[in-house]
C-alpha positions in Angstrom: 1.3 1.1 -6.0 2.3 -2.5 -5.8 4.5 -3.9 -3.3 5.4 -6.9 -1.4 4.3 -6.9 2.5 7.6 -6.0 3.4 7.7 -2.8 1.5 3.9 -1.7 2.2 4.4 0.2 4.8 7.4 2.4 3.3 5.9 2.9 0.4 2.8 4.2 2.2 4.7 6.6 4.2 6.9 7.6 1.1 3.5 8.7 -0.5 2.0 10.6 2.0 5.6 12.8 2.1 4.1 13.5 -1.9 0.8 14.7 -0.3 -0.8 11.1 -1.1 -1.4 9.1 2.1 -4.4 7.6 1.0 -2.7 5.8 -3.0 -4.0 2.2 -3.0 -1.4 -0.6 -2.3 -1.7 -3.8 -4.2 0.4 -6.4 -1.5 1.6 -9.6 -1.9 3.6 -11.3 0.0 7.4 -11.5 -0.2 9.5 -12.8 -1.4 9.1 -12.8 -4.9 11.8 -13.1 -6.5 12.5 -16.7 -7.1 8.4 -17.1 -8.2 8.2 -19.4 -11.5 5.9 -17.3 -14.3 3.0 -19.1 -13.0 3.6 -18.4 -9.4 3.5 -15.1 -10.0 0.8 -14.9 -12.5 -1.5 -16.2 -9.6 0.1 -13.4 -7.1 -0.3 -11.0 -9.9 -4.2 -12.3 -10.4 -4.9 -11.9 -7.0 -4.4 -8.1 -6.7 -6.0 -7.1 -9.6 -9.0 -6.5 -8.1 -6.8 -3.8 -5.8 -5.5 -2.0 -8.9 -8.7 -1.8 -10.3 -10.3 -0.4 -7.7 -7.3 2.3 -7.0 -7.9 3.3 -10.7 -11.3 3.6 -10.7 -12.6 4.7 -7.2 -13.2 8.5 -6.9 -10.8 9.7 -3.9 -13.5 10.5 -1.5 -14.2 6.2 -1.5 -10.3 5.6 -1.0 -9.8 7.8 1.7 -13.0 6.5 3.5 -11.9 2.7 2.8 -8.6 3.5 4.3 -8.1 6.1 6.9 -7.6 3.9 9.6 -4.7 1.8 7.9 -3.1 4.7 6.9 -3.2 6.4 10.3 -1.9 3.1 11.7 0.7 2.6 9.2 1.9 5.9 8.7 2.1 7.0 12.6 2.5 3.8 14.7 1.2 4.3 17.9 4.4 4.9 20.1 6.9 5.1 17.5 8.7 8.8 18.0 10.4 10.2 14.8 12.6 12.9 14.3 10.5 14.3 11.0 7.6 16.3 11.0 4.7 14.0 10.9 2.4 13.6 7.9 
């Protein structure tokens, strides 16, 4: 997944609702939208070494390399919800 740091987090707990807590996030930071082509060509260079690695680890490496982050992202310590947890 690629997102800005904004959006990280909500996308992170949008995938683990699809039974995929642990899908690699490419960040950068945001905003983007008013990036000339080379601006973003550099922020794009940057996280190519992230979408490599989510295409290419086996799942047993993601999940090691990020089961703290998702734990923190995905249930915030003292943050109450209404859903059922993930």
């Amino acid at each position: 997944m690629i997102a800005t740091d904004t959006f990280a987090r909500f996308g992170r707990r949008m995938a683990s609702t699809q039974g995929c807590p642990y899908v690699i996030i490419a960040e950068t930071p945001n905003p983007i939208r008013q990036l000339d082509p080379m601006a973003l060509r550099v922020r794009a260079e940057a996280m190519l070494g992230t979408v490599i690695d989510g295409l290419t680890l086996p799942p047993g490496e993601l999940e090691r390399r990020l089961r703290g982050v998702v734990e923190v992202q995905i249930s915030a310590a003292g943050v109450v919800r209404a859903a059922t947890p993930v």
